[in-house]
C-alpha positions, -999 to 999 in steps of 0.1 A, spaced: -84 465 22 -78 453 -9 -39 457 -29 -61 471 -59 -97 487 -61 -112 500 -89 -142 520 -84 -168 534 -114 -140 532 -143 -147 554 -173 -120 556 -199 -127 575 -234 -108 577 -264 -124 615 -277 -157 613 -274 -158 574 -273 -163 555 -241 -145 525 -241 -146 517 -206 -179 525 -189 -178 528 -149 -164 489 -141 -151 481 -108 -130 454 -91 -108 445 -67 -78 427 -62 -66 414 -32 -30 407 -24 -18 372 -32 -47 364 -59 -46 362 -97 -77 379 -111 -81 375 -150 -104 400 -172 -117 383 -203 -133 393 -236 -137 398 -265 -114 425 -286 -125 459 -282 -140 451 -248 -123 474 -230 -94 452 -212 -66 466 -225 -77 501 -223 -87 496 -182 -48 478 -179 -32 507 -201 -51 531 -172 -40 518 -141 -5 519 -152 -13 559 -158 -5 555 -198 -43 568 -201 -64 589 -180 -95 580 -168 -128 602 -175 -143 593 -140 -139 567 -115 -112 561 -85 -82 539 -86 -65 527 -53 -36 507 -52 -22 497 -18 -40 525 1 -27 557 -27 -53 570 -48 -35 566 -87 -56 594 -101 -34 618 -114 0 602 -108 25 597 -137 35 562 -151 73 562 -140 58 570 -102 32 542 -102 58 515 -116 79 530 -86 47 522 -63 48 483 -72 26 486 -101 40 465 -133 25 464 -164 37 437 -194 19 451 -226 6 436 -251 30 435 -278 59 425 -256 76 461 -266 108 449 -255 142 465 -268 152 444 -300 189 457 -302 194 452 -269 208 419 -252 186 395 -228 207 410 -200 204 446 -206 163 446 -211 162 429 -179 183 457 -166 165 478 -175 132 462 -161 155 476 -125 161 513 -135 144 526 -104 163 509 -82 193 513 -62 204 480 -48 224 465 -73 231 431 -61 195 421 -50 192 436 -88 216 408 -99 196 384 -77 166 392 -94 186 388 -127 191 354 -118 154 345 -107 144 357 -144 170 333 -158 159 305 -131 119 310 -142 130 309 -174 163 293 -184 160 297 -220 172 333 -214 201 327 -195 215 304 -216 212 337 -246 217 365 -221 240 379 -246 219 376 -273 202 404 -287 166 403 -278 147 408 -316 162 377 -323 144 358 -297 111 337 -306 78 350 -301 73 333 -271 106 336 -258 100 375 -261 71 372 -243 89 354 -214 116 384 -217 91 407 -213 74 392 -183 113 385 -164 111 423 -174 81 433 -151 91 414 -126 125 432 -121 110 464 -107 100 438 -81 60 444 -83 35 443 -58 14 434 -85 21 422 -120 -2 433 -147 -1 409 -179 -18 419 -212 -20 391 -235 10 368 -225 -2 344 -251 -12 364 -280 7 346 -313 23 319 -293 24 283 -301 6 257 -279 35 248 -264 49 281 -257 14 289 -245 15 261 -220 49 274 -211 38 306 -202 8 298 -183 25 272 -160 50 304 -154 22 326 -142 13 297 -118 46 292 -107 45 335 -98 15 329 -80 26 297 -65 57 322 -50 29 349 -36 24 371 -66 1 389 -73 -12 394 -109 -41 408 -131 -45 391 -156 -58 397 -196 -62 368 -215 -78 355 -249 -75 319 -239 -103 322 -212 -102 287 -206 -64 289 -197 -70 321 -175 -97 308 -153 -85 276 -151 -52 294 -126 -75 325 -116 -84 330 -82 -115 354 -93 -126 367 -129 -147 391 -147 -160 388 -182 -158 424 -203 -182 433 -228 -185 465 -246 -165 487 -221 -193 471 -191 -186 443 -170 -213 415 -174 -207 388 -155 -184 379 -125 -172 353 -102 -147 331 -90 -125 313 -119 -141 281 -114 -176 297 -116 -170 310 -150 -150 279 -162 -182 262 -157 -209 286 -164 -230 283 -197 -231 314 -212 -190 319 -210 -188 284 -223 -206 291 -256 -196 330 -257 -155 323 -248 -147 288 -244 -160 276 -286 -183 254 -267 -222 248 -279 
């Protein structure tokens, strides 16, 4: 059985359908990217599974519970962790304490400060400015805060949404060889990414989003190399 499946999907903002009946799976272990353009529906399907929006129609299961109905605070407690888009970290609050507070449903405080220190280890730019307060990072370092963040509730899967939105190339490589380091380690992430190139280059399987409906789907390397994602998502005549 798969860690997540998501059957017949239909999401609506009032009377408009945004996401209309997709379904997936991931299994435990693999990084599955969704790609697209804006307005395809990616960021609305993320924002349901994490119970921020409900869903019109359509089953989610995640690691043999239904998610239909649950609130958001019970799915994060489920292993379900979700990095928006937008970082939303807490600007007046220090490195240390948003990471903290990445760990406020759990109990075990010093496999918490463990986990602390795997942030810092992934990405030592933040534990050399734990202090710091956190609107004063970069861009991209906010985005690595905000990842080290979802990882603290210890996730069974990771959910990222736009890591690198704004970044600079090199942050953008930075982050990306992050998320394959994660995956190296055994997590398991979906994954919503602009850079489609960068996404199914480290994705194990991937769908492409259009309009709410899932067109086309296939293994990472599949995509990479089929025509029609090359001219629609990779710039490429």
């Amino acid at each position: 059985m798969a860690l997540l499946e998501v059957e017949d999907l239909r999401v609506a903002y009032g009377k408009i359908e945004a996401v209309k009946g997709i379904s997936f799976r991931v299994e435990a272990g693999e990084v599955v990217t969704l790609i697209g353009t804006n307005g395809a529906g990616k960021t609305t399907t993320l924002r349901t599974l994490s119970g921020l929006l409900k869903p019109v129609t359509g089953k989610i299961t995640f690691d043999g519970q239904v998610l239909n109905g649950v609130g958001a605070h019970k799915i994060v407690a489920m292993g379900l962790a979700h990095s928006p888009e937008g970082r939303r970290i807490f600007p007046r609050l220090s490195i240390e304490e948003n990471l903290q507070l990445g760990a406020f449903l759990r109990r075990d405080g010093d496999a918490i400060t463990k986990d602390i220190q795997r942030a810092y280890e992934l990405f030592p730019i933040l534990g050399e400015r734990r202090k710091q307060a956190a609107g004063t990072l970069s861009g991209g370092e906010q985005q690595m805060l905000a990842m080290g963040r979802a990882l603290m509730s210890q996730p069974k899967l990771l959910m990222l949404d736009e890591p690198s939105m704004g970044l600079s190339p090199i942050m953008m490589q930075k982050i990306m060889t992050t998320i394959r380091e994660l995956k190296a380690q055994g997590t398991t992430i979906l994954l919503v990414e602009q850079n489609a190139s960068a996404a199914l280059s480290l994705a194990d399987h991937g769908h492409v989003m259009e309009i709410g409906k899932i067109s086309l789907s296939g293994t990472g390397q599949e995509l990479l190399h089929d025509e029609s994602v090359r001219k629609a998502y990779l710039g490429e005549d």
